[in-house]
C-alpha positions as CSV (number, residue, x, y, z in Angstrom):
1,X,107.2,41.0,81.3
2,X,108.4,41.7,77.6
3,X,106.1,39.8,76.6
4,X,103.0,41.5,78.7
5,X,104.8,45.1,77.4
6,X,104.5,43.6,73.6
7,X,100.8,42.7,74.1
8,X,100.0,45.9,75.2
9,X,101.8,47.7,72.7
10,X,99.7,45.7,70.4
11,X,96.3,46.0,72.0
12,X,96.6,50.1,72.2
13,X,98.3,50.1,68.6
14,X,95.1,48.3,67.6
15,X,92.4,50.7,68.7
16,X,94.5,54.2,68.0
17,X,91.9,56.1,68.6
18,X,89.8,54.6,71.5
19,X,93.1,54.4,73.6
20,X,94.4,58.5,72.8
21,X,90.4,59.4,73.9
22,X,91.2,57.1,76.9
23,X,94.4,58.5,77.2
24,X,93.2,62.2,77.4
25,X,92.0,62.4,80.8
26,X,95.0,61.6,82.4
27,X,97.1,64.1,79.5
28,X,94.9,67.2,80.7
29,X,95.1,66.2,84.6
30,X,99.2,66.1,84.3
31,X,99.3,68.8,82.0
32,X,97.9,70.9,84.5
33,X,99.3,70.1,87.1
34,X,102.6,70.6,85.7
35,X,101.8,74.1,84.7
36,X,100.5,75.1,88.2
37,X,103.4,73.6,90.2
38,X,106.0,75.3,87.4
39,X,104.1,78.6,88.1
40,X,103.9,78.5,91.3
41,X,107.9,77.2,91.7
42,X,108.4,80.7,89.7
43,X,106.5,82.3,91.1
44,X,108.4,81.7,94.6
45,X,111.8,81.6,92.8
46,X,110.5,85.5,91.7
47,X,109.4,86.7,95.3
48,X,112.5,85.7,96.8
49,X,114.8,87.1,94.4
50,X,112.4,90.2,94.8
51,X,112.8,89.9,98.2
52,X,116.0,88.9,98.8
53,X,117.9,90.7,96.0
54,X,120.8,89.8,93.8
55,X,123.2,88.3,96.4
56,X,123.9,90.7,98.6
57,X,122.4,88.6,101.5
58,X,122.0,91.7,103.3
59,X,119.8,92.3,106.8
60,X,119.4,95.7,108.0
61,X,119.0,96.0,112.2
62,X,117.6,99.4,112.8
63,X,115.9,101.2,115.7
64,X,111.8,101.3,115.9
65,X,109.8,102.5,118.1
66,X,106.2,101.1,118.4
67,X,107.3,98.6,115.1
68,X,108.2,101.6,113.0
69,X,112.0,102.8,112.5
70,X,112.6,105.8,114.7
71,X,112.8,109.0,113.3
72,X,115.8,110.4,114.0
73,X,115.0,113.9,113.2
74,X,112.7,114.3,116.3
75,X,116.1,114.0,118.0
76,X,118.0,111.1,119.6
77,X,116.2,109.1,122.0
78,X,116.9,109.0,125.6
79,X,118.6,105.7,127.3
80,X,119.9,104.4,123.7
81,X,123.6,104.3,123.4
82,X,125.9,104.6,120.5
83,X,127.5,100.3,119.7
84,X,130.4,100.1,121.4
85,X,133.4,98.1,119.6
86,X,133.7,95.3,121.9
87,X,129.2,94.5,120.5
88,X,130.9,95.6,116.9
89,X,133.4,93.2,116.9
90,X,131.0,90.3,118.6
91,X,128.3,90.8,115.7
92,X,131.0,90.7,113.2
93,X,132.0,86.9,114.6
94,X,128.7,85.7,115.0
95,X,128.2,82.1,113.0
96,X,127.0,83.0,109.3
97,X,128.2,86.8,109.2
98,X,130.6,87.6,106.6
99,X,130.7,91.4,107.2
100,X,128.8,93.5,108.9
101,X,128.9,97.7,109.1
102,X,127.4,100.1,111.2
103,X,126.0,103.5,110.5
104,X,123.8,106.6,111.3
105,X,120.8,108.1,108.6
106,X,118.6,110.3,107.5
107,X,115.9,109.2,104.8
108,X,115.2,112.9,104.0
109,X,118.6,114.3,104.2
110,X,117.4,118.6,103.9
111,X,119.5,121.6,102.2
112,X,121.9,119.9,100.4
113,X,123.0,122.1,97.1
114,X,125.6,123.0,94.9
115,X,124.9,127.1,94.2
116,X,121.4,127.6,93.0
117,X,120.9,123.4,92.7
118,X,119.3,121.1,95.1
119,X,119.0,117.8,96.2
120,X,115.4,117.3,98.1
121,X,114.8,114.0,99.6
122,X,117.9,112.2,99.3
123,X,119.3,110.4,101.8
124,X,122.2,110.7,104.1
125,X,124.4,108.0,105.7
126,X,127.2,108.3,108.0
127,X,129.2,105.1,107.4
128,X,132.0,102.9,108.6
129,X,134.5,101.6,106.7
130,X,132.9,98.6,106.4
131,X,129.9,99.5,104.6
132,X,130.6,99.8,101.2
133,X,132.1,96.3,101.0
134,X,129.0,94.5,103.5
135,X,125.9,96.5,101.1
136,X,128.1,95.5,97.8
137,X,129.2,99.6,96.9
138,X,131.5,100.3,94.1
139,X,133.2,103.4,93.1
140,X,133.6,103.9,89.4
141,X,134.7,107.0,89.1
142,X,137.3,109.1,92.0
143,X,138.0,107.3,94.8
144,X,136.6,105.5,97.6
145,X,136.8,106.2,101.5
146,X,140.3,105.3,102.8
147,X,141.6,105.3,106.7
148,X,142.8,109.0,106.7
149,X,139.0,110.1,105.5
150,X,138.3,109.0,109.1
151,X,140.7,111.5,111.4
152,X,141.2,114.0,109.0
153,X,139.8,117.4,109.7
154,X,138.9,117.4,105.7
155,X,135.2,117.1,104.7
156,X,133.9,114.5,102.0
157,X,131.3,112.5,100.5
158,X,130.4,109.9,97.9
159,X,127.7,110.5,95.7
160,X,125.7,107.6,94.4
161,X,124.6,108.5,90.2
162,X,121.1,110.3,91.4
163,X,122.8,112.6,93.1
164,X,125.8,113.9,90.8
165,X,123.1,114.1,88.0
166,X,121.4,116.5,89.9
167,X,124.3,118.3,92.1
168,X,126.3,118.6,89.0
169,X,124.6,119.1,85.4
170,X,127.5,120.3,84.0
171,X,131.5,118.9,84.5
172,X,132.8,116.2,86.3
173,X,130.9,116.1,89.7
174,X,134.4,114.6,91.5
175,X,136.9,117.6,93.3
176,X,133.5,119.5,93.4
177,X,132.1,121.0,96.5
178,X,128.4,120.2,98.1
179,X,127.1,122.3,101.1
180,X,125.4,120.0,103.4
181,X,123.2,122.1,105.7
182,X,125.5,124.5,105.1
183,X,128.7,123.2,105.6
184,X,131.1,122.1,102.6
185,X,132.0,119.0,101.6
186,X,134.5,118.0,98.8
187,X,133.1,114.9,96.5
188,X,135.8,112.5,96.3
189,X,133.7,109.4,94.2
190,X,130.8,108.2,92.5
191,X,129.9,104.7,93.4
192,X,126.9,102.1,92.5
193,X,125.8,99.0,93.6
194,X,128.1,96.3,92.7
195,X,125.4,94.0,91.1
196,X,122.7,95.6,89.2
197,X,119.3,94.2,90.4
198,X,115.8,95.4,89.5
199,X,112.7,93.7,90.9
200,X,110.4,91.7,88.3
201,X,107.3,94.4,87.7
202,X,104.4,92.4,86.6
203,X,101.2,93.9,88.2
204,X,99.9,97.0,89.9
205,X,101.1,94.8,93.2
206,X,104.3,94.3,92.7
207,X,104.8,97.9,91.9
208,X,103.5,98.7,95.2
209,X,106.0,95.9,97.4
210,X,108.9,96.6,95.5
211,X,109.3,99.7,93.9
212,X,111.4,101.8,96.0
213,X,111.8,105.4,94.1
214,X,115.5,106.8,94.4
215,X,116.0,110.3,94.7
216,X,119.8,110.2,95.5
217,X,121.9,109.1,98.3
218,X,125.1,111.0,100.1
219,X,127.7,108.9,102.1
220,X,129.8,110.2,104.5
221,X,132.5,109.4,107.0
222,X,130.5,108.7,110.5
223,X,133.3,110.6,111.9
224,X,132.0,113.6,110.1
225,X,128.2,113.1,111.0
226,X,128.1,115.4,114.0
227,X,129.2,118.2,112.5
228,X,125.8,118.0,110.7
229,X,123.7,116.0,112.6
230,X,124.3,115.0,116.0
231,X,127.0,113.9,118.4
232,X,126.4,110.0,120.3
233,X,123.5,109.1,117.4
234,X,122.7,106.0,118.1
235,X,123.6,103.9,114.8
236,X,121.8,101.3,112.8
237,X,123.9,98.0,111.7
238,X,123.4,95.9,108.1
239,X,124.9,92.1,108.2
240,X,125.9,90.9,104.9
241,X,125.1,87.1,105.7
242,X,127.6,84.0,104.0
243,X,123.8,82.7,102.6
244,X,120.3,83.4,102.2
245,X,119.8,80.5,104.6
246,X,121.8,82.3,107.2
247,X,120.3,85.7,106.7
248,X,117.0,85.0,109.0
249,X,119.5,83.6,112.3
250,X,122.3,85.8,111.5
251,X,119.0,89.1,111.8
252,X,117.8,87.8,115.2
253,X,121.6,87.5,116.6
254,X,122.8,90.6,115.8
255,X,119.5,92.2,117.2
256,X,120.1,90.7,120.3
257,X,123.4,92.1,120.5
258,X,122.4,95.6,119.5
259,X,119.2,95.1,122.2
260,X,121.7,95.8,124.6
261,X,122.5,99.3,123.7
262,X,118.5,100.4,125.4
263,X,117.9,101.1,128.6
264,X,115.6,98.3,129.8
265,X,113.2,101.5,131.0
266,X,112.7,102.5,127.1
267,X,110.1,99.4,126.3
268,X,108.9,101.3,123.2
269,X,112.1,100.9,121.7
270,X,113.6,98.4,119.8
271,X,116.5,96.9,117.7
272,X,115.1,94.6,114.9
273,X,116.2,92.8,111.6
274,X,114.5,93.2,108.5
275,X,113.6,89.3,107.8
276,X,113.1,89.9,104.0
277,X,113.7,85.7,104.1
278,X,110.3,85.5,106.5
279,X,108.5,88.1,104.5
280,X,109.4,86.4,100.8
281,X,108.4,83.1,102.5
282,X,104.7,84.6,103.7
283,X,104.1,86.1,100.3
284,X,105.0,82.1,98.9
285,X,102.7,80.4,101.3
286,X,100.0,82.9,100.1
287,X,100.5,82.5,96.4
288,X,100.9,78.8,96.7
289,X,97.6,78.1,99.0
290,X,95.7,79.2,96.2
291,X,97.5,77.6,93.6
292,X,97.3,74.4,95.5
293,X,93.4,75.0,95.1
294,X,93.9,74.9,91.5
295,X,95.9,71.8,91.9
296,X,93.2,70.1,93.7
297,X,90.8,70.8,90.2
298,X,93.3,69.2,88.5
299,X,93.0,65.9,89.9
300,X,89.5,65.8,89.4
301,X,90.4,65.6,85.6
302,X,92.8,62.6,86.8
303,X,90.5,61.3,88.8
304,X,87.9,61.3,85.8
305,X,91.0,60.1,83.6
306,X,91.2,56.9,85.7
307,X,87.8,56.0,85.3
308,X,87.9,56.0,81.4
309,X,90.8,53.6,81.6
310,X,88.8,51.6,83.9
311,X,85.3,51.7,81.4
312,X,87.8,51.1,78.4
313,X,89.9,48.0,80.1
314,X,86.3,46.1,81.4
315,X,85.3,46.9,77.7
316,X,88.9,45.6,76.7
317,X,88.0,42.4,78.8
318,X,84.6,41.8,77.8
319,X,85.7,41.9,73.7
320,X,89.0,39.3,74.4
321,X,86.8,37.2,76.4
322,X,87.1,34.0,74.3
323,X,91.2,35.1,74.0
324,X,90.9,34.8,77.8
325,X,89.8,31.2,77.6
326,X,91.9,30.4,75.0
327,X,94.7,31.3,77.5
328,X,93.3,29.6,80.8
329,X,92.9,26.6,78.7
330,X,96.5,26.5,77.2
331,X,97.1,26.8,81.3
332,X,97.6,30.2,82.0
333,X,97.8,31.2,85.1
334,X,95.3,34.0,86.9
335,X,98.6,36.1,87.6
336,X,99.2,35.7,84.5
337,X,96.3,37.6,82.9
338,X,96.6,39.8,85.8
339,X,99.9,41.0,84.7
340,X,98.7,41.2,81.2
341,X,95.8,43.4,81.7
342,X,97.6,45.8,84.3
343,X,100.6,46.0,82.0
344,X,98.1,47.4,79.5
345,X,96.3,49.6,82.2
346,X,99.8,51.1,83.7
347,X,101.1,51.6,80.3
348,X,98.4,53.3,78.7
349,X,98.3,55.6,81.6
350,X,102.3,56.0,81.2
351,X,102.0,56.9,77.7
352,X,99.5,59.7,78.7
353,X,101.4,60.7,81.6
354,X,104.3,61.5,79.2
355,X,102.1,63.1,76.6
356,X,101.1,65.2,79.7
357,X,104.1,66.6,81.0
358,X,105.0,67.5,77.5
359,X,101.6,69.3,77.1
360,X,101.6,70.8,80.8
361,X,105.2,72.3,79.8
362,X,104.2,73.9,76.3
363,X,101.0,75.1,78.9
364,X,103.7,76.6,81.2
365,X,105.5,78.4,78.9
366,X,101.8,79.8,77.0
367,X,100.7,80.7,80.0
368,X,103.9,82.6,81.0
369,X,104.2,84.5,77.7
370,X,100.3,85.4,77.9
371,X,100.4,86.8,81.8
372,X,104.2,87.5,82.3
373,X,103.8,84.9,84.9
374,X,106.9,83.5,85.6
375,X,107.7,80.0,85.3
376,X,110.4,77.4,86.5
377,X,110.0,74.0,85.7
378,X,110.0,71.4,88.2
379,X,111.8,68.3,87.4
380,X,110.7,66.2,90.7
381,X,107.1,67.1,89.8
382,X,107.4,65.7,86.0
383,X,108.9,62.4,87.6
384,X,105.9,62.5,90.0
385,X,103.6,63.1,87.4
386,X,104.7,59.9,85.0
387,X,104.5,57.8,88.2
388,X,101.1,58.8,89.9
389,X,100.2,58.5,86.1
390,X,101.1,54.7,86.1
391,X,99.8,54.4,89.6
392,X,96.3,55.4,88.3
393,X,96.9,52.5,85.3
394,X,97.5,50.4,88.0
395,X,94.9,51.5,90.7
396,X,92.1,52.1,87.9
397,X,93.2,49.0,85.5
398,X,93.2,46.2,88.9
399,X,89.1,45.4,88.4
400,X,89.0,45.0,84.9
401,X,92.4,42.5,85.4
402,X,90.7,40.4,88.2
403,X,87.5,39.9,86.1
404,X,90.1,38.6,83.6
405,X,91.6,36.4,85.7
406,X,88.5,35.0,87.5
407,X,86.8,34.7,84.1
408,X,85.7,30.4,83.8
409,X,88.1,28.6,80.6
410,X,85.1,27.2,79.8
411,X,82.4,29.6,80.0
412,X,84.6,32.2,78.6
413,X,85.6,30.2,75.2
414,X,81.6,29.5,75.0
415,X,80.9,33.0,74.4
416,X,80.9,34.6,70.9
């Protein structure tokens, strides 16, 4: 085998140029495949993190009617009743849920102000005192929500940064007052999301599925909710899953449970989980059917690749034919040439299979800094790409190596 390697070493050494042209082929066919499959890995890699967020492993369950969350502001519907603990408790111990909170909104919380300012289209959230730790909430400056917050007959609120900045332009927005639809509320803390995470912007597109603009948000003890809003609400629920893998299962469970809070008379209505896991997986499938296209034109320059080698090795044969008798002579063995020739063929494909991935990387990263596309590179698909390389060697280089082996001693020493 050391032997067949040296010989090959030798015959590609020996025609520089003819074996790099040979070679070429199969460098641009890996090369591109490598940088499609490390776009597209990226590319997935992006969508979920998108998607799925920094972490948080968070599913929201909220009421829709007619596959659109209910509006609450039109009133609470009929035959939907408020969680009781006993479902609480059993969505909280469902397999995969680390935490899980339950709460009442309003996505255009109206006639919140401090004096003469205003705080249009924020939103409003009546929460339990497991929310801040299940979405992954903060407080940096006052205080957070404590036990008492939730049977005293005080007022309060957290404001997230959005809202201070625009309650309170001047002083420290904490021990300040808000009126919320006209009733006052003391601001006891200013909290932010735990992890900072912005979605990847790179086109007009991903503006559009992941932008979300913030106007401000208000928190409040659900205890204090009907004294604004409405008494029996019916409340939404968020599950912060152990995993992303858990997230889709642990959505579907906990809809269930909260499925039992409708009437089975109110068909239009609906409990359902926000499977961000599904959705990131859809938007993968569709950018990777039409990389895969891309893919497939890419082994049309390996396919083309494997036909040089095969015109250059039944050249190779024909110019070492009196070699070839010289051997069969000595008494060399037709697996013996064999293994010579396909040694040659595999390791001149090898060699461009490694000048590929090394080209199809640099390609990645050009690409990426050209487009903003984003790249991860896939180490199984550089391994796969050295080894369908030597396959092709192999595949491409087995006619010339049998015409070497069948080739007559005698005949083949007669030729000049």
């Amino acid at each position: 085998m050391l032997e067949n390697l040296h010989f090959a070493f030798r015959g590609i050494w020996s025609h520089k140029m003819r074996s790099f042209l040979t070679m070429l082929g199969v460098i641009i066919g890996i090369a591109s495949i490598i940088a499609i499959v490390s776009t597209i890995t990226g590319t997935n890699r992006q969508i979920m993190q998108n998607l799925v967020g920094a972490g948080n492993n968070n599913v929201t369950i909220s009421l829709q009617q007619g596959g659109s969350d209910y509006y609450m502001d039109n009133g609470a519907p009929s035959g939907v009743t408020v969680a009781s603990d006993d479902q609480r408790e059993e969505i909280r111990s469902l397999d995969g849920v680390e935490d899980a909170s339950f709460y009442q909104s309003r996505s255009y919380g109206m006639d919140i102000t401090n004096g003469a300012l205003s705080l249009d289209g924020a939103a409003v959230y009546g929460v339990d005192d497991h929310y801040m730790s299940t979405v992954g909430l903060v407080v940096y400056r006052g205080r957070s929500f404590v036990k008492q917050d939730y049977s005293s007959p005080d007022k309060v609120v957290l404001l997230d940064e959005n809202a201070a900045e625009t309650l309170f332009t001047d002083g420290d927005p904490v021990g300040g007052t808000i009126e919320i639809s006209g009733e006052p509320f003391t601001v006891i803390g200013l909290y932010r999301k735990s992890s900072t995470f912005q979605p990847t912007i790179n086109s007009i597109s991903d503006y559009q599925t992941y932008y979300q603009q913030e106007y401000g948000t208000v928190l409040m003890p659900d205890t204090d909710w009907p004294i604004v809003y409405a008494y029996d609400e019916p409340v939404n629920c968020v599950v912060r899953a152990k995993s992303v893998k858990d997230m889709s299962a642990v959505g579907k469970n906990a809809a269930e449970i909260m499925n039992e809070c409708i009437s089975s008379d109110q068909s239009d209505l609906s409990y359902n989980a926000e499977d961000l896991v599904e959705k990131a997986k859809s938007q993968q499938e569709l950018a990777s059917s039409t990389n895969n296209l891309l893919i497939w034109v890419a082994s049309i320059a390996l396919l083309v690749g494997g036909i040089g080698v095969m015109n250059i090795m039944l050249v190779s044969v024909t110019e070492r034919t009196s070699e070839i008798g010289l051997k069969k002579a000595l008494g060399a063995r037709k697996k013996s040439i064999l293994a010579q020739f396909l040694t040659e063929s595999a390791l001149l494909t090898s060699i461009g299979g490694v000048l590929g991935v090394v080209a199809g990387i640099i390609m990645a990263y050009v690409i990426s800094k050209m487009t903003g596309t984003p790249v991860a590179i896939s180490v199984p698909s550089i391994f796969l790409g050295v080894g369908f390389s030597m396959v092709i060697g192999i595949v491409f280089g087995l006619l010339p190596s049998i015409k070497a082996a069948n080739l007559n001693p005698i005949d083949a020493l007669r030729r000049e």
